[in-house]
C-alpha positions as CSV (number, residue, x, y, z in Angstrom):
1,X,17.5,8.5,7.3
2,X,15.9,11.1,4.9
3,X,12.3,12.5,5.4
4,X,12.3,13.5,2.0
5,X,14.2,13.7,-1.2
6,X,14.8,17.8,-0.4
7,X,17.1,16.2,2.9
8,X,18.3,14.0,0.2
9,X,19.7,16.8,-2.4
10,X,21.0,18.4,0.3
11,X,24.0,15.6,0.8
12,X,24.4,15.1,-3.0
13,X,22.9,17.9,-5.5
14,X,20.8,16.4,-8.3
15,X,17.7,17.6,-9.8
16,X,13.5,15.9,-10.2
17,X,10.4,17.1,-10.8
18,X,7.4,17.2,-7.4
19,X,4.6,16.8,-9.9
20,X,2.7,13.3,-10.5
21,X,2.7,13.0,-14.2
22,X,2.5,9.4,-15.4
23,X,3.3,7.8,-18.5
24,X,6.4,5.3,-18.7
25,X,8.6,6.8,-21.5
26,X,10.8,8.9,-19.1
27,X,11.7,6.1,-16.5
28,X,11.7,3.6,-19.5
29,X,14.8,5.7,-21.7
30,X,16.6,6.2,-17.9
31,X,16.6,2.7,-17.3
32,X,18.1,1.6,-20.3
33,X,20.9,3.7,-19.3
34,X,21.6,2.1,-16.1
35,X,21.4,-0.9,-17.7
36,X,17.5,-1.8,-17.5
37,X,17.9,-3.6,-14.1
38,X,14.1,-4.1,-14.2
39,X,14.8,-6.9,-16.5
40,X,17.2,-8.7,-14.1
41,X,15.0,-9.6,-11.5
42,X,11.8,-11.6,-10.5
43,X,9.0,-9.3,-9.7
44,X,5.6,-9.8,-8.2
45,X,3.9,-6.8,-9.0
46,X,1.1,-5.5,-6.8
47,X,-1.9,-3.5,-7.5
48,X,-5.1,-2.4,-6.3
49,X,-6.7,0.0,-4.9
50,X,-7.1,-1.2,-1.3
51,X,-4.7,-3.7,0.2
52,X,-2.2,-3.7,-2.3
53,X,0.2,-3.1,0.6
54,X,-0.8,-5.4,3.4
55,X,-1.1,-8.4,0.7
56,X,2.2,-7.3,0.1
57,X,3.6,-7.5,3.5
58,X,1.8,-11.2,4.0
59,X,3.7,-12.1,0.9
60,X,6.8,-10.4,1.9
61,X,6.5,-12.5,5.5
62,X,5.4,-16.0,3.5
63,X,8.8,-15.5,1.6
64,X,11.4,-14.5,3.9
65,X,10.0,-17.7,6.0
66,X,10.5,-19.8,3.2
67,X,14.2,-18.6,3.2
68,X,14.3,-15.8,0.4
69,X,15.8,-12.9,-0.1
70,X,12.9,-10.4,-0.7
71,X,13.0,-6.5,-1.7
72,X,10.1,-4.6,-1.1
73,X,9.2,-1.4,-3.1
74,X,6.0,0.3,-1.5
75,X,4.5,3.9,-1.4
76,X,4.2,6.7,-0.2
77,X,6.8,6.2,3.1
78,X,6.1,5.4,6.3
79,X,8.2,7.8,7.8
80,X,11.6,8.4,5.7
81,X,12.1,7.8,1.9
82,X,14.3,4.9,3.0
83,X,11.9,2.8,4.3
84,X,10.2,2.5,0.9
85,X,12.9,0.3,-0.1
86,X,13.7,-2.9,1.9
87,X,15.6,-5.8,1.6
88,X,14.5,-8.7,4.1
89,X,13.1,-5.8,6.3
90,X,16.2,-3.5,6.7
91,X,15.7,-0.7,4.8
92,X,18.0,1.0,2.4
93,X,20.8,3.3,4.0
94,X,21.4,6.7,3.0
95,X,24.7,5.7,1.6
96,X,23.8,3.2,-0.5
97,X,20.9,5.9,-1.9
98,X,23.9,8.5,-2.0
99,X,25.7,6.0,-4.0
100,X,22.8,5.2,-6.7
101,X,22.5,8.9,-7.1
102,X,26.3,9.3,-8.2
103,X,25.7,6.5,-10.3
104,X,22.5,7.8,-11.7
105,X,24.0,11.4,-12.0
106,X,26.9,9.6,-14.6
107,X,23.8,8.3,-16.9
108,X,21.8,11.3,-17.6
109,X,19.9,11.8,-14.0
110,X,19.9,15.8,-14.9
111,X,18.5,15.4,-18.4
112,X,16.3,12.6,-17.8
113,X,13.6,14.9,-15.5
114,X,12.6,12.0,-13.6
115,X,10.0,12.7,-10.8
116,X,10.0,12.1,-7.3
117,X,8.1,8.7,-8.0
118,X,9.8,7.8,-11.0
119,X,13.5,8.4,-9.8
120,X,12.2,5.9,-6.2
121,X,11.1,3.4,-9.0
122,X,14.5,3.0,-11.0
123,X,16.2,3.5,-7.3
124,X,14.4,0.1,-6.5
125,X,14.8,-1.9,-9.1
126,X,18.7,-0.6,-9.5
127,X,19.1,-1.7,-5.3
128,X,17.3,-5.1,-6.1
129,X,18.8,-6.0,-8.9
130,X,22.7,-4.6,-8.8
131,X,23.6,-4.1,-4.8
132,X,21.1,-6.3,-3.1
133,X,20.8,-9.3,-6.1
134,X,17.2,-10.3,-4.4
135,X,15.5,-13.6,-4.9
136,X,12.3,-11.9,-5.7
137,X,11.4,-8.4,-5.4
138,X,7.8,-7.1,-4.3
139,X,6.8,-3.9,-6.0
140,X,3.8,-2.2,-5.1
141,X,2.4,0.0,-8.0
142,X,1.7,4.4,-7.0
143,X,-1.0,5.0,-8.6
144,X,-3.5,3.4,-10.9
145,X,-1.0,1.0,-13.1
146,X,-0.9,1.3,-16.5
147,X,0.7,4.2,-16.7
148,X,2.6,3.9,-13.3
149,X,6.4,4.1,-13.5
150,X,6.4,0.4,-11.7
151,X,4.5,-0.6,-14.9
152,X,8.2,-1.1,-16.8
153,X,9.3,-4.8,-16.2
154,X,7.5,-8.4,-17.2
155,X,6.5,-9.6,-13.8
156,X,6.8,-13.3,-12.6
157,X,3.1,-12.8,-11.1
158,X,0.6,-10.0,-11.1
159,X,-2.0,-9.5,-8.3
160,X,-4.8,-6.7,-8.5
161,X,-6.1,-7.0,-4.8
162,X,-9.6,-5.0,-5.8
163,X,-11.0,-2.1,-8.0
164,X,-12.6,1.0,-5.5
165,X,-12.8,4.9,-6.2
166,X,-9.7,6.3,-6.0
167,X,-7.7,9.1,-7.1
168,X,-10.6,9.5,-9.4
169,X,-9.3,13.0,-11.1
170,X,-6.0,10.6,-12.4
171,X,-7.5,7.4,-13.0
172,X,-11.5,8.3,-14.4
173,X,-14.6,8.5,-12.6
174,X,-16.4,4.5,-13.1
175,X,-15.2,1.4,-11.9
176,X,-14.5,0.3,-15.0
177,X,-12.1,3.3,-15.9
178,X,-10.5,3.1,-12.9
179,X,-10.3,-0.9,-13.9
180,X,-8.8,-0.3,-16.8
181,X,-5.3,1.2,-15.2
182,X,-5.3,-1.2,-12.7
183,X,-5.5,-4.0,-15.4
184,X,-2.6,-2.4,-17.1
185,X,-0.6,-4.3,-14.8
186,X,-1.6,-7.2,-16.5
187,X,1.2,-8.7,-18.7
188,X,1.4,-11.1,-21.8
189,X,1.2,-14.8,-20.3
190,X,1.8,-13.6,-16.8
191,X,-0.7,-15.0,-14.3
192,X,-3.2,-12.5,-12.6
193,X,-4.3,-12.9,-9.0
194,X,-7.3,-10.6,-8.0
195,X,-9.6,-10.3,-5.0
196,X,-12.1,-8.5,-7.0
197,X,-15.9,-9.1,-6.6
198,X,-17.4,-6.0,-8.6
199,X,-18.6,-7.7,-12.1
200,X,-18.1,-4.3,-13.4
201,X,-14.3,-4.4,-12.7
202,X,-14.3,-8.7,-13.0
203,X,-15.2,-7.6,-16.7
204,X,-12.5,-5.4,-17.2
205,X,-9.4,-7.9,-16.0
206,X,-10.9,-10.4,-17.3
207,X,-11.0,-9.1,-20.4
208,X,-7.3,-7.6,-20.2
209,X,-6.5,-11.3,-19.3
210,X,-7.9,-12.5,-22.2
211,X,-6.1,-10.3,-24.5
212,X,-2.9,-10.7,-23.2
213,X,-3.5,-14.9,-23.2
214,X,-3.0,-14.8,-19.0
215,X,-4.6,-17.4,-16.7
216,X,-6.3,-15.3,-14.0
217,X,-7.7,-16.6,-10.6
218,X,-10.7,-14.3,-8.9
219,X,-11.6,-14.7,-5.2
220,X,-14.6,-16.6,-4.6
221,X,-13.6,-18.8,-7.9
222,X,-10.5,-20.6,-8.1
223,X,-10.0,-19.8,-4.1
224,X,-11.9,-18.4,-1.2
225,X,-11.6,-17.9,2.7
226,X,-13.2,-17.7,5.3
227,X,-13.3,-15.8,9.0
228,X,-14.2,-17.4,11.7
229,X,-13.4,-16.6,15.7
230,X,-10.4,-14.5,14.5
231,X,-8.9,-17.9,12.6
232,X,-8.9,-18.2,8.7
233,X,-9.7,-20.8,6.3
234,X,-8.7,-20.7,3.1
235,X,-9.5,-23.1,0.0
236,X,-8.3,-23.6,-3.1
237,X,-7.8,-26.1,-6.0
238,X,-4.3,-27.4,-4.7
239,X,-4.6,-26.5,-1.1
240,X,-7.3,-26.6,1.6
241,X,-6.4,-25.2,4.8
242,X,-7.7,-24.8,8.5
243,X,-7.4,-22.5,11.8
244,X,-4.8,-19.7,10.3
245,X,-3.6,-17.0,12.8
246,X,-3.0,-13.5,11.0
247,X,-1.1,-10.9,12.7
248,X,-3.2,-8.1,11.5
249,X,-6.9,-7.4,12.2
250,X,-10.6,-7.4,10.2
251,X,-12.0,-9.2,7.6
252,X,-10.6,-6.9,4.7
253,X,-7.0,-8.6,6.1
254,X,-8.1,-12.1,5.7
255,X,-9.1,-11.2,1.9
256,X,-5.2,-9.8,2.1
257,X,-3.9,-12.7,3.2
258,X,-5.8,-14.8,1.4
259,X,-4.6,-13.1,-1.8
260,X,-1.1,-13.8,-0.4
261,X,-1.7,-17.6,0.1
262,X,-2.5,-17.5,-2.8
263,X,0.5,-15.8,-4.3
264,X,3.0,-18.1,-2.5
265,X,1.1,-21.1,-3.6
266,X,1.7,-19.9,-7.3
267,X,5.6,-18.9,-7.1
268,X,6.4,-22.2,-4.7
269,X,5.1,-24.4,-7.6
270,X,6.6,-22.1,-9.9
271,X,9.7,-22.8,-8.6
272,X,9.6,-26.5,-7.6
273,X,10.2,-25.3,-4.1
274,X,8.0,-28.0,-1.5
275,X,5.4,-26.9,0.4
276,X,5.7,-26.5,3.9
277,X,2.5,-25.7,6.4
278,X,4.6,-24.5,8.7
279,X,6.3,-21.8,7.1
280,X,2.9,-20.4,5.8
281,X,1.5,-20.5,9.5
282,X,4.6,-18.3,10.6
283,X,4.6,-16.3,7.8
284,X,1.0,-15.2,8.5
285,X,1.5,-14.4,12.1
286,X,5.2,-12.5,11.6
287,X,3.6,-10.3,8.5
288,X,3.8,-6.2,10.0
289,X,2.0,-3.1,8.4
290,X,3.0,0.3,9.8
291,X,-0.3,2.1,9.8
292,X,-2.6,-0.4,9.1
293,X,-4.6,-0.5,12.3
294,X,-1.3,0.2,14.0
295,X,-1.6,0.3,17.9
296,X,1.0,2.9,18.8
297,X,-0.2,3.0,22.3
298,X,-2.0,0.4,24.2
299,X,-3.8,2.6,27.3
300,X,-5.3,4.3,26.6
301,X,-5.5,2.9,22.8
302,X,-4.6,4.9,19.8
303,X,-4.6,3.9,16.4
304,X,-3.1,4.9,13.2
305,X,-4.6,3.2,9.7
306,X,-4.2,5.0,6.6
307,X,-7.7,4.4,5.5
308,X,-7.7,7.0,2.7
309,X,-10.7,6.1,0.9
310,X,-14.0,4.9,1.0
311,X,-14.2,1.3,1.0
312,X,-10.8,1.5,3.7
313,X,-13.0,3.8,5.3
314,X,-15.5,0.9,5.3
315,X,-13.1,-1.6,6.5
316,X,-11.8,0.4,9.1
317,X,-15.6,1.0,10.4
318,X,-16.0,-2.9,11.1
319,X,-12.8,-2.9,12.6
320,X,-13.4,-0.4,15.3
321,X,-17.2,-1.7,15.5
322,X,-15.6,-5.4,17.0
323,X,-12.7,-3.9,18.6
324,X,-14.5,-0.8,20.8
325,X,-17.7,-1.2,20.8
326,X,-17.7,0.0,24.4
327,X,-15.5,2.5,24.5
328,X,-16.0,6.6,23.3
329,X,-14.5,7.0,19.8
330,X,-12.6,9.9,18.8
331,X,-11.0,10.7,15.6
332,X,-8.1,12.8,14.1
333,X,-9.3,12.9,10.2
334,X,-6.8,14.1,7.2
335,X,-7.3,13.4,3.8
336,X,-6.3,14.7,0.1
337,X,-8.4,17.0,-2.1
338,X,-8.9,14.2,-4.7
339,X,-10.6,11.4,-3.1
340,X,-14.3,10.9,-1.9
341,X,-14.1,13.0,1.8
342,X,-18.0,13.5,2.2
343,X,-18.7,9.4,1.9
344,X,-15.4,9.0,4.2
345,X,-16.3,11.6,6.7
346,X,-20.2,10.0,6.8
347,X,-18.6,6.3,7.4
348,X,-16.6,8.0,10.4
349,X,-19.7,9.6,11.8
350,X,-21.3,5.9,12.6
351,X,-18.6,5.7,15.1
352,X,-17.0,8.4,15.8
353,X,-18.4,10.8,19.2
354,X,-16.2,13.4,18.4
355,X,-14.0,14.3,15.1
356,X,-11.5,17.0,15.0
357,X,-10.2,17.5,11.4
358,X,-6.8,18.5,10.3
359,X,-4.2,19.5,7.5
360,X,-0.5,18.6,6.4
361,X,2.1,19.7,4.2
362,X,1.1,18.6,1.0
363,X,0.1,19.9,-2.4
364,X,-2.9,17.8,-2.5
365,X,-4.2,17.6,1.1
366,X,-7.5,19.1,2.1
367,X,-8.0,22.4,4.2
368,X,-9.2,21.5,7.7
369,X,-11.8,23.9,7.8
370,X,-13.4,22.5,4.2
371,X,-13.7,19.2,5.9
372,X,-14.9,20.5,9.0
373,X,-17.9,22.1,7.0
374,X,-19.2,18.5,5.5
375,X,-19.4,16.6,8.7
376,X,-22.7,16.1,10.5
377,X,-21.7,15.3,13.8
378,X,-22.9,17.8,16.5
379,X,-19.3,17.4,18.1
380,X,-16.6,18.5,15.6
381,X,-13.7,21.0,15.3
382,X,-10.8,21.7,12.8
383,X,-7.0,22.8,13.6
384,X,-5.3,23.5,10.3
385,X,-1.9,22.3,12.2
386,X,-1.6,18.6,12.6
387,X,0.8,19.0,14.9
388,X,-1.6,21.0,17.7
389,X,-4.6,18.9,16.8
390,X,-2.9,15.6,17.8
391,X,-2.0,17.2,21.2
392,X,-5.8,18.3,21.1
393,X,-6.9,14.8,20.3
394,X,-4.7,13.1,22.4
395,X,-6.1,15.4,25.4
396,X,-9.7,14.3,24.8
397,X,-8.5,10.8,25.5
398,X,-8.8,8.6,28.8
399,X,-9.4,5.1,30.2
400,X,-13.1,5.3,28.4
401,X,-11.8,6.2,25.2
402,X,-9.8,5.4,21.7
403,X,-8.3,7.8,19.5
404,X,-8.3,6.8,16.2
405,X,-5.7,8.9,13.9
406,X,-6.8,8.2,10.2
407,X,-7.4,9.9,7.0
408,X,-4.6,10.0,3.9
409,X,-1.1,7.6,3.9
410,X,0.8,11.1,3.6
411,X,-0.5,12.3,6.9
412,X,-0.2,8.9,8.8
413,X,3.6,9.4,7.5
414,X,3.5,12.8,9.6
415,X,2.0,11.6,12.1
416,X,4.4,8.5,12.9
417,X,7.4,11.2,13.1
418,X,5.7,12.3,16.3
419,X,4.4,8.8,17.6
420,X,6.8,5.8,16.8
């Protein structure tokens, strides 16, 4: 498996760019030379800004249960580019990205200065559509949407799972610009699913939906769901169901799941396929997330979810408030330079007794010590090596406590090199 694309030039020699610079024209002209494989496949394509990727993995579950052959395109990786790509769970081998790269290197890969992001996208839709031949590929969209390299095909079904403040020096500073990339997802007659509640950000897909003539279906209107005693409900205009078992945890998943449902009500119709109970109820309870409240030890507990900003931050609150209310919290905290850290490191301070903040290999991440200097709580320290503060954190830790290892996707990556 390769950690990164560097591990990857080093078995075949190519070229890309480590920037983020979106815009679609580059990946758009490189498809079409590979023979725009984004148009020979069904897509759901997935946006948001929080729980893009566990709706997706419900979905994912809800469809290989039903019998499918489903690709899954998220970002960034869990642990090794390769795992960004999956086909019914087994992730791409580095042969068959070797082999895309020769192919893509006898089309123009040199001249076509993909980036990192964009070269993973038209890898993904070139695996799906020409090696794999998937029923129905999930793709996750990087960043914002409108102008994301995923943002290149005519989905079977879009889904914007919510509107938050995120990556704000990309995507705009309001909700509503920050609404307006994620409803760039939105195509011409292609249904919309979104969990947004915002009326700021409603406004904004609505409006997109209107213009592009596309039915869309809001939480809390044409469906809904409810929590109860860890079981979910969920209602909508075709189906009513009872007493749902989800295999991941906190209210913020049943709004994922529900989104899900929802999704795999939509595409069974779509395809005349009949509706089994069953498979849904299985579905639910097989789903998996790496990092997403991940328990990579059980005693004493610690936890991994990439809550990188701060409505996850929110969610990951009420999670740990019903999960350890009696036990002594503490918290190995990473994030990147652009997103909100003093809110997030406030949230963290309600349950936290003792944060020690940290850095990673990243152009974007956040020094340590910067962090350190924002946080209120009387018991704080910073290591700029992740690796030395998770044997710092891990040492605080005993039958009284939970270590909770959070912060940015990038660093949870990291972090699971050591753990899993």
């Amino acid at each position: 498996m390769f950690l990164s694309f560097k591990d990857l030039q080093e078995r075949v020699n190519f070229t890309i760019k480590h920037e983020i610079n979106l815009g679609l024209d580059r990946v758009l002209q490189f498809l079409e030379k590979v023979g725009n494989p984004q148009d020979q496949i069904e897509v759901v394509h997935i946006g948001g800004t929080n729980g893009k990727g566990s709706t997706l993995r419900f979905l994912e579950s809800l469809l290989k249960e039903a019998g499918l052959t489903v690709g899954v395109f998220h970002s960034p990786a869990y642990r090794f580019i390769n795992d960004q790509l999956s086909v019914n769970g087994t992730y791409i081998t580095d042969e068959e990205m070797v082999e895309i790269i020769h192919v893509f290197t006898n089309h123009g890969l040199e001249e076509a200065e993909l980036t990192e992001f964009e070269l993973q996208t038209a890898i993904a839709f070139y695996y799906f559509a020409t090696i794999k031949k998937v029923d129905i590929a999930l793709i996750e969209v990087g960043l914002g949407g409108r102008e994301d390299s995923t943002n290149v095909m005519t989905p079977a079904l879009s889904i914007i799972t919510n509107v938050g403040h995120d990556h704000i020096g990309f995507l705009g500073s309001s909700v509503e610009e920050i609404a307006h990339h994620k409803a760039g997802i939105i195509k011409r007659g292609v249904p919309v699913i979104s969990g947004e509640q915002k009326p700021a950000a409603k406004e904004v897909i609505q409006k997109e939906a209107i213009m592009k003539e596309s039915p869309v279906y809001f939480m809390e209107e044409e469906f809904s769901y409810q929590l109860e005693d860890g079981n979910l409900s969920f209602r909508s205009a075709k189906k009513n169901m009872e007493k749902l078992e989800l295999s991941l945890q906190g209210e913020h998943q049943a709004a994922n799941a529900s989104l899900a449902i929802m999704a795999y009500l939509f595409l069974t119709d779509k395809w005349g396929m009949e509706f089994d109970e069953r498979v849904l109820k299985a579905g639910l309870l097989k789903a998996e997330h790496p990092g997403r409240f991940e328990w990579v030890q059980k005693d004493p507990p610690i936890i991994l979810d990439g809550a990188h900003n701060e409505e996850a931050v929110d969610a990951l609150v009420n999670t740990i408030k019903m999960n350890f209310s009696n036990k002594r919290v503490v918290v190995l905290f990473s994030a990147l330079k652009d997103k909100p850290i003093e809110l997030m490191v406030r949230k963290l301070e309600t349950i936290a007794d003792e944060i020690i903040f940290t850095s990673f290999n990243f152009p974007r991440a956040a020094r340590a010590e910067d962090v350190f200097q924002v946080c209120e709580l009387q018991k704080k320290e910073f290591e700029e090596d992740w690796k030395t503060a998770l044997q710092t954190a891990i040492s605080r830790i005993d039958d009284n406590s939970v270590l909770l290892i959070t912060g940015s996707l990038y660093f949870i990556s990291d972090i699971r090199t050591i753990l899993t």
